[in-house]
N, C-alpha and C positions, 0 to 999 in steps of 0.2 A: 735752503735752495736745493731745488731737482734736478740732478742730471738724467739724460736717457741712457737705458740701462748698458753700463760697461763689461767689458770685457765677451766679443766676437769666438774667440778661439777658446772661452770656456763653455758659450752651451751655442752649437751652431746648430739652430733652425732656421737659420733666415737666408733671404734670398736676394742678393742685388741685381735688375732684371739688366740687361746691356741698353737698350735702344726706346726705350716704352715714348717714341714721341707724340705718337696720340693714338686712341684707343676708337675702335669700330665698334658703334651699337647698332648695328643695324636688325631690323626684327622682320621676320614672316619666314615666305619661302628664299627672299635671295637672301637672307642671310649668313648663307657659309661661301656666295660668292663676293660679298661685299670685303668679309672678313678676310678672304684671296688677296682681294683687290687691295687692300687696307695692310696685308703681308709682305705683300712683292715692293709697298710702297716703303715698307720701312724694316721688315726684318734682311730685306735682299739687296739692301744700298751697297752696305761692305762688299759681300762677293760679287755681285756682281755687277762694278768695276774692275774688278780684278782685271778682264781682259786688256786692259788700258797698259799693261806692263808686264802682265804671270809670263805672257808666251816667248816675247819680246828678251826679257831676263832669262828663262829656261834657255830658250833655245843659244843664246848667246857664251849661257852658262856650259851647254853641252857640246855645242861645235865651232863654239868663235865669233867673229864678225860675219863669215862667210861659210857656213855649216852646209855638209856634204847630206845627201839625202838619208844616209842612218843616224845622223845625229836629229837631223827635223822629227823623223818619223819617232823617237826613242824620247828627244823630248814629249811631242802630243801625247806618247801613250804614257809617261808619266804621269800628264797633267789629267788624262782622260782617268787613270785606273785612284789618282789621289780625289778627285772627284765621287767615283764610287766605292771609295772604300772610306777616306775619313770621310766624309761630307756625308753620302747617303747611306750608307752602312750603320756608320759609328752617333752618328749624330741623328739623322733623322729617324734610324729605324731603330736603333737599341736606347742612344741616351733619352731620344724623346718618353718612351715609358717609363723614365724615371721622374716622377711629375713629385714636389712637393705641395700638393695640396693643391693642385693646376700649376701653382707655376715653376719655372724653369727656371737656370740659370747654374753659372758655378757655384756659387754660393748653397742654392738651391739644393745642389746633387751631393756638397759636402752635410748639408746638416743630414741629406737623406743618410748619408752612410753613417754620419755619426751616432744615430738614431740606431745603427744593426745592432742586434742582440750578440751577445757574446765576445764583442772586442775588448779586448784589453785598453785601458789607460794609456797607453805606450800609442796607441793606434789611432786612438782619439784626438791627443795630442798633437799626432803629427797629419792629422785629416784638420784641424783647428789652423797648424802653424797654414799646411798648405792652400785652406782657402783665405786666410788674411795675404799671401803672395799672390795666388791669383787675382785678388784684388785690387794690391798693387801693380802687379803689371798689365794690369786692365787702364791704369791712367799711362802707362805709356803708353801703348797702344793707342790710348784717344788722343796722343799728340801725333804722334804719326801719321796717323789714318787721312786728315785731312789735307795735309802737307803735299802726301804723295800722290793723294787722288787727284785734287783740285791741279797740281802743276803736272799732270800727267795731261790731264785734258788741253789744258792753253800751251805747253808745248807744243801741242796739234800747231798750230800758228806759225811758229818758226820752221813747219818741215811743210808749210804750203807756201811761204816766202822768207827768205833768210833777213831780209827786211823785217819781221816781225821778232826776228830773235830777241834784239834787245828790251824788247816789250815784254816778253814771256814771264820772270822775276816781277817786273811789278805790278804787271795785271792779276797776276799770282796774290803778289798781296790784298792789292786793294777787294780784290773777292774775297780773301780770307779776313779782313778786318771787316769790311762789310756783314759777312757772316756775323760773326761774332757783337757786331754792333744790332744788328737786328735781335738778337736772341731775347733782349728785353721786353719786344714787343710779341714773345709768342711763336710757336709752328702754326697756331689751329687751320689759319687761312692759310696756308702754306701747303701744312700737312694733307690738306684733301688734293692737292692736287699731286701730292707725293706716289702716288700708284695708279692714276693713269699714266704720269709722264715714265713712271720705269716700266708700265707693260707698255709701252711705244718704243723704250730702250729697244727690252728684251727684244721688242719685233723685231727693229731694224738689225740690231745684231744678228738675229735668227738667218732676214734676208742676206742679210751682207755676206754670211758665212756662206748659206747655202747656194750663192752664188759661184761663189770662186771655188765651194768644194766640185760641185759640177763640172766644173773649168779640168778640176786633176782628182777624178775620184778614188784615186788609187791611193790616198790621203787614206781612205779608211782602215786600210790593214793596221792601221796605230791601235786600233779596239783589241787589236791581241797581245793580251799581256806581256808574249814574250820578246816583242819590241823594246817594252821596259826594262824587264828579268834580263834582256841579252846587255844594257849597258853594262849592268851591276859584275855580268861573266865575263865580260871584253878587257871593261876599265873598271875596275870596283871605286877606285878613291876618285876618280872624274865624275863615277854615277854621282858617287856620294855629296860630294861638292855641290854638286850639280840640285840635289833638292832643298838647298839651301832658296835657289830658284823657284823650285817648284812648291814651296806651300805659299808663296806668294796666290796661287788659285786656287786656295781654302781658304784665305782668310776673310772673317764675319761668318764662320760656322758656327762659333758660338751663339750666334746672333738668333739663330735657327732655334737652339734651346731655351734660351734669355725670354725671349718674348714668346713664348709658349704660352702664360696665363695672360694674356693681353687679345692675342688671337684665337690659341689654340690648337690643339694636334694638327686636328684634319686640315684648316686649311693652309695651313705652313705646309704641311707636306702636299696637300694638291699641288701651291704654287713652286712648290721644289719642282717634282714631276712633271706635270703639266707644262707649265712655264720655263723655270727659269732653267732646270737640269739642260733641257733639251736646246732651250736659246743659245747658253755656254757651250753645251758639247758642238750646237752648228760654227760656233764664231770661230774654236779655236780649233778647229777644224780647216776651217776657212783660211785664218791666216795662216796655219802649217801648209795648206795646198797654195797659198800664195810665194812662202817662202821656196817650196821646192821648184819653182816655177822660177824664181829670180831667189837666190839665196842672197843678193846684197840688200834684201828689204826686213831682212832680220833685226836689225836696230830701230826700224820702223811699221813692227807686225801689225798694231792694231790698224794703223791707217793704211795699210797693205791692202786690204780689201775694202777701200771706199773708192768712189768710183770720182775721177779728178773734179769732177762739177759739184760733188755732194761734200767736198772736202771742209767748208769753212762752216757749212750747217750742223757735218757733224762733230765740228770742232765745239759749236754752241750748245749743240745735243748734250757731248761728253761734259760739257761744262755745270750742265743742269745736274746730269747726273752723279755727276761730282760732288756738287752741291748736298743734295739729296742726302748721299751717302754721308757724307762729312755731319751734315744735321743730326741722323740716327746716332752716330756718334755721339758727339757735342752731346744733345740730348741723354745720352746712356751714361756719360759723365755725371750730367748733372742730378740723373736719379740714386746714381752708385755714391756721390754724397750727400746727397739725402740722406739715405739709408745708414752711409756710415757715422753720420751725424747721431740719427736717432739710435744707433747701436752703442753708442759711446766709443766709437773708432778714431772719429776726428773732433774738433771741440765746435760750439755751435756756433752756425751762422747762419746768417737771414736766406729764406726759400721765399721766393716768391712764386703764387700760382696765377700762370698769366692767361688760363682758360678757367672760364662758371663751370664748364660741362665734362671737360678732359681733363682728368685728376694726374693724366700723366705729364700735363704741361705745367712744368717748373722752371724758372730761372731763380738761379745762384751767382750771385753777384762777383762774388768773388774768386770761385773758379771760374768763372767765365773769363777771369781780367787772367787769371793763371795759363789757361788754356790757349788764349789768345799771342801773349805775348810768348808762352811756347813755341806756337806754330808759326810763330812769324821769325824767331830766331831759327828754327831748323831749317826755314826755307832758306834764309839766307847764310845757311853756314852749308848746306849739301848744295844748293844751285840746281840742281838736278832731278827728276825722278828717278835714275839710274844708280845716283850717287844714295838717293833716300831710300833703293832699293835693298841697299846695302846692310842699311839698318833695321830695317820692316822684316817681319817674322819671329823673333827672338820670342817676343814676349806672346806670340798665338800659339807657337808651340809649348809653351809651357804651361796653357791655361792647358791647352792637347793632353799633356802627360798628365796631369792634376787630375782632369776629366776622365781619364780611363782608369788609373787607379780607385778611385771613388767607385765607378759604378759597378767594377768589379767584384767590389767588395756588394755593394749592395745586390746584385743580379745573385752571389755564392750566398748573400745572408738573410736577405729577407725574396727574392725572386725563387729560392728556392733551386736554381741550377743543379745541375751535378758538375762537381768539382773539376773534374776533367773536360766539361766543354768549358768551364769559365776560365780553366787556366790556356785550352786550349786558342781560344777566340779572342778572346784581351789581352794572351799573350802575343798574341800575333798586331792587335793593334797596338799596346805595348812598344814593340817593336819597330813597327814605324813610327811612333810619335817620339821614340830618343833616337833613330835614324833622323829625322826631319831638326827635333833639338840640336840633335850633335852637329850636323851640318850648319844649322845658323849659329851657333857658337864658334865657327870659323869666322863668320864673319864680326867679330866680335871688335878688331883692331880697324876695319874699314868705314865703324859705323855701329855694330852692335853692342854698342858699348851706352849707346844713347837711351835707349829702351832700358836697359838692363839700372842704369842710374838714377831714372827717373824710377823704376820701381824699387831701386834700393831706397832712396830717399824719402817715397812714400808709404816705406815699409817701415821703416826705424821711426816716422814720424807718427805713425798708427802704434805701434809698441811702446813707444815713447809716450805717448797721452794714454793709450791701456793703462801701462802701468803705473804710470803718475797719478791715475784718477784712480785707482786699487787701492794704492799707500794714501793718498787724500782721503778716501772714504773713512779708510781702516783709522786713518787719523782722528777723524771725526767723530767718528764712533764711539773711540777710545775715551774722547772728550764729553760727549752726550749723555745727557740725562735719561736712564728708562724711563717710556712713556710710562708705565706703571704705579710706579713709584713716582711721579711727578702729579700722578691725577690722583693717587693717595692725599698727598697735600694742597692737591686746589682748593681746598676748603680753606686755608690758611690764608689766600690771597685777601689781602685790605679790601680790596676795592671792584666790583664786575661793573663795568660801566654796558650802556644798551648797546647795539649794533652786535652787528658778525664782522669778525677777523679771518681771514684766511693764511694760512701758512703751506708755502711748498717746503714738502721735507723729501729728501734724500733717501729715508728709512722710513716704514711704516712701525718703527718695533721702539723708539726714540724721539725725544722732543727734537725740533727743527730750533737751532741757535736761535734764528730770527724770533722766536719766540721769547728764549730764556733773554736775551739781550733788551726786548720790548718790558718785561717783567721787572728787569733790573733796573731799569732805567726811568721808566714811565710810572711803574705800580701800577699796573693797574690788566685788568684782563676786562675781554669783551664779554657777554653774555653768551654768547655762543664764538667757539673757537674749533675751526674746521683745518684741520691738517690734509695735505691735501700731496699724497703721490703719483705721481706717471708711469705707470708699466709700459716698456713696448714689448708686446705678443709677439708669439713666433709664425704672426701671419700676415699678411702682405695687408688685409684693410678688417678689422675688427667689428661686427656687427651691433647695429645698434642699441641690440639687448643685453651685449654684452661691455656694455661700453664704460660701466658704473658702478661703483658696488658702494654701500653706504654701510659703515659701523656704529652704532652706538653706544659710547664711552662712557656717558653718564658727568653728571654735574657739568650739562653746558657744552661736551666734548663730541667730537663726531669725526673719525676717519674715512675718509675717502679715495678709493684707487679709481684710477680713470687708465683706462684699456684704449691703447691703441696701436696699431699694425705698423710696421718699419716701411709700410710704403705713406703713410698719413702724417701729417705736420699735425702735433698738439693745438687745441683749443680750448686750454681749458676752460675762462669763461663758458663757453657752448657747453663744455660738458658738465659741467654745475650745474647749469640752466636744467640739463635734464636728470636730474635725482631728486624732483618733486615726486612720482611716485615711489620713490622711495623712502619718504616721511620726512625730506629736508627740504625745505620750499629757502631757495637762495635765492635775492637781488642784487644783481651783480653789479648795480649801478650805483647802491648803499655802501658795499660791503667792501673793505679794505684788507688790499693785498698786501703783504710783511717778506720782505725776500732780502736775505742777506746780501753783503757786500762785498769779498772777501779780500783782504790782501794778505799773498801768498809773502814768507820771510824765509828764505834758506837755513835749515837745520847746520849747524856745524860738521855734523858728516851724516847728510843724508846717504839714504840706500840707493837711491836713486845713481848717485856720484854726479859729479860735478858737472860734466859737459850738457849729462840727459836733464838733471835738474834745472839749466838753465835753462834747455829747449822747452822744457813743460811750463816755465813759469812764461816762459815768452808767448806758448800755444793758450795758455790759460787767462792770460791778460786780453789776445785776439777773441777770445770766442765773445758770442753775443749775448748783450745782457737779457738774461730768462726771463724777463718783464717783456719784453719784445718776441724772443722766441715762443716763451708761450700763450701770444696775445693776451696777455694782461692789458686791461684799461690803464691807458699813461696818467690819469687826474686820481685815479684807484689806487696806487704804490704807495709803501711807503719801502724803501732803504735801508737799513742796518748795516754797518759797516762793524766788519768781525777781522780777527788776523790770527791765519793759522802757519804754524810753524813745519815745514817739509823736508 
């Protein structure tokens, strides 16, 4: 039997993308504005919502219920300068040139660095531990994100009539189960219209803002840094506290890197520029001149600047986009288990592709049911967006700090830098990304304690199947017959009955048990016997010349690797189908598949120790049978039940 190749954090080239909920092919001259239009619709859901709460929390975080007009102003230009510095700085202008092979992502920017010439072991190892964490606190985060979004917008409800309060919690859900119920059927129809309705967002935001900034333009002097610089000299530990708040309007920057090989440099960064940069700076703009104008509308910034008749539309507006956002998400979950499926991260389960044409539309059955019942506990255990606010950020500042270590390294080792600007520029982003960490680590007891659990959990649960399937391998191994020495004695076999047998093996250098067990049992061998392994490459979708490679073994024998990309779901049938020009003409509707059985028996002191060995045998029973994962024909099977000792 085949696993997809283990162990993440010993050779990291790969890339788990965030958001890939459908893909833009569009071709001619609009094509880099399609691909805009196709960006803003899915790479800019995360941030921007943000306004729904970032200023609201800032501001409240900086001056209270009722903040004096150097707190309003001191907040804005927080939010304005973390804008241009992690977001368009750090993210668009420097991490975007770090492309792995086009695409993006944390993952993406760890294997880049692990790839620099001249690090030590020590360095690799902990750029390996650091993106299997980022990884993990990337599903916290996808519990969050929906939570806070979606009841950010239907709170709007209860602050146009208090009669709608008690409604707020459950219309909350049933949108969020909804969600989640739909997933099986697909984004495609959805997803087109995912980026005209957020460049309709970004507009009315734009308008809305740049109304009420009109109203008090004197809102602008926040553009001067030293609005910001002057909290930090005033009040240092209040600033500080206080951006606990303020990376609330960064977060989904990663998003920006993530889907880079989906869209592409340019037009992510148009629709940054162009669009959405400028929408954001008008809105929260907007609402800062709203609050200085009435400082008791600070608990209620985003709807501060809607105009009382546009209230309930844009309650349905924020709801879309709510929506929207929460999808790229959801969606970037369920590609990040893909991926970590075919990495041998997590153990296998059934992908379903719910689009012919858009390879990035997957549904996962089973996080789907995970994610759901997630986000439906956290709603009803915070009640709040304020309370959820609480807990939101933890885990984006630490993808933050991951990210800038990485690319530092790669800008000093393969970009070629001089030393002194890389320590000088990263050390300064450095510094606010454990500035922005440290401050949500305060919130650790209020709420950040949620994020942080969910990524321990699915931290120790990735380590835990690592290293259980490492020690299984090695077990296996230990047990296995060299292929060599076994095709020395084929001759010896009684009996070559006609047909082709197929065996998935785990090694390409060793007989597959299913085999020796068919031998032992049956006597008998097929006339042609195709061993057959699965690599996954260190590239998101593997070309189709490069998809196959065919060995000839001699007396009947023929190994076969079949290539494929950590973004692609195995097939193997198909990929048999095409190693006729490679001198093995297979009928996959003749030919029988041999795939073991296994049940796992605990060693009397395994290495493992006892609590992790029980997890693994528990994750190992869950995963899905390889007849299925790797489309094998179900009338094609045959079963071998083996029992290995761990």
């Amino acid at each position: 039997m085949n696993d997809p190749k283990p162990g993440l954090s010993d050779a990291l080239e790969n890339d788990l993308p965030r958001a890939p909920t459908h893909m833009v092919t569009a071709t001619g001259p609009g094509r880099n504005w399609m691909l805009m239009l196709g960006a803003l619709g899915v790479v800019f859901g995360d941030i921007g919502t943000s306004p729904l709460y970032a200023m609201r929390e800032t501001v409240l975080a900086t001056g209270g219920p009722f903040p004096q007009h150097d707190d309003t102003i001191g907040a804005l230009s927080l939010i304005i300068w973390a804008l241009f510095i992690v977001v368009t700085l750090k993210y668009v202008v420097l991490i975007m040139r770090a492309d792995n092979d086009g695409e993006g992502g944390t993952l993406a920017l760890a294997s880049l660095a692990h790839r620099s010439p001249g690090i030590g072991r020590g360095v690799k190892m902990t750029i390996g531990i650091g993106a299997v964490l980022g990884l993990a606190l990337f599903f916290g985060d996808g519990m969050l994100t929906p939570a806070i979004t979606v009841l950010s917008a239907v709170e709007g409800l209860g602050l146009g009539s208090r009669e709608f309060e008690p409604l707020v919690i459950p219309l909350t859900l049933i949108i969020l189960i909804g969600l989640f119920a739909m997933q099986s059927r697909g984004t495609a129809k959805i997803g087109t219209l995912f980026g005209p309705f957020m460049v309709l967002w970004f507009a009315v935001l734009a308008v809305l803002g740049a109304i009420s900034l009109i109203q008090t333009p004197s809102v602008l002097v926040a553009i001067n840094p030293w609005y910001a610089i002057r909290i930090f000299t005033e009040e240092p530990w209040h600033a500080f506290v206080s951006l606990g708040a303020v990376v609330l309007a960064v977060t989904g920057c990663e998003a920006l890197y993530a889907d880079m090989g989906h869209f592409g440099k340019a037009p992510i960064r148009k629709a940054w520029f162009f669009v959405a940069l400028p929408a954001l700076l008008l809105e929260y703009l907007g609402q800062a001149a709203a609050i200085l104008r009435d400082p008791h509308l600070a608990s209620v910034a985003f709807f501060s600047v809607v105009p009382h008749w546009a209230h309930y539309p844009m309650v349905i507006l924020s709801g879309i986009a709510s929506v929207i956002a929460s999808q790229a998400v959801i969606s970037g979950v369920f590609s990040i288990t893909q991926q970590a499926v075919q990495l041998g991260q997590l153990p296998r389960m059934e992908i379903r592709h719910t689009s012919a044409t858009d390879y990035g539309q997957i549904f996962v059955p089973r996080m789907n049911a995970i994610l759901c019942i997630g986000v439906v506990l956290i709603v009803l255990i915070f009640k709040s967006s304020a309370a959820l606010a609480s807990a939101y950020g933890i885990a984006v500042t630490g993808v933050m700090v991951i990210d800038t270590m990485n690319v530092s390294l790669v800008a000093a080792r393969q970009w070629k830098w001089k030393l002194g600007l890389v320590i000088a520029l990263f050390g300064l982003l450095a510094i606010i990304d454990f500035l922005f960490l440290g401050a949500n680590m305060l919130k650790i007891p209020e709420g950040g304690w949620l994020p942080l659990a969910v990524a321990g959990f699915v931290f120790v649960l990735m380590e835990t199947w690592r290293n259980g399937r490492r020690m299984h391998m090695e077990k296996i191994r230990s047990e296995s017959m060299p292929l060599n020495l076994f095709l020395e004695r084929a001759d010896k076999t009684p009996v070559r009955v006609a047909g082709t047998s197929i065996f998935l093996s785990a090694r390409g250098d060793v007989v597959p048990g299913a085999l020796l067990h068919n031998l032992k049992h049956n006597k008998v061998l097929h006339e042609r016997v195709i061993l057959v392994h699965v690599l996954v490459d260190d590239t998101p979708i593997v070309p189709a010349a490069k998809r196959i490679e065919v060995e000839k073994l001699g007396k009947g024998f023929y190994n076969v690797n079949i290539h494929h990309g950590f973004f692609e779901t195995p097939d193997v049938p198909r990929a048999l189908e095409e190693a006729r020009p490679f001198g093995l003409a297979i009928d996959v509707e003749t030919a029988t598949f041999f795939i073991g059985h296994e049940t796992l028996v605990p060693a009397e002191h395994s290495a493992l120790g006892r609590w992790r060995l029980w997890l693994y045998m528990r994750l190992a029973a869950s995963a899905l049978s390889p007849a299925r994962f790797y489309h094998l024909p179900p009338n094609r099977v045959v079963e071998l039940g083996t029992q290995t000792t761990i």
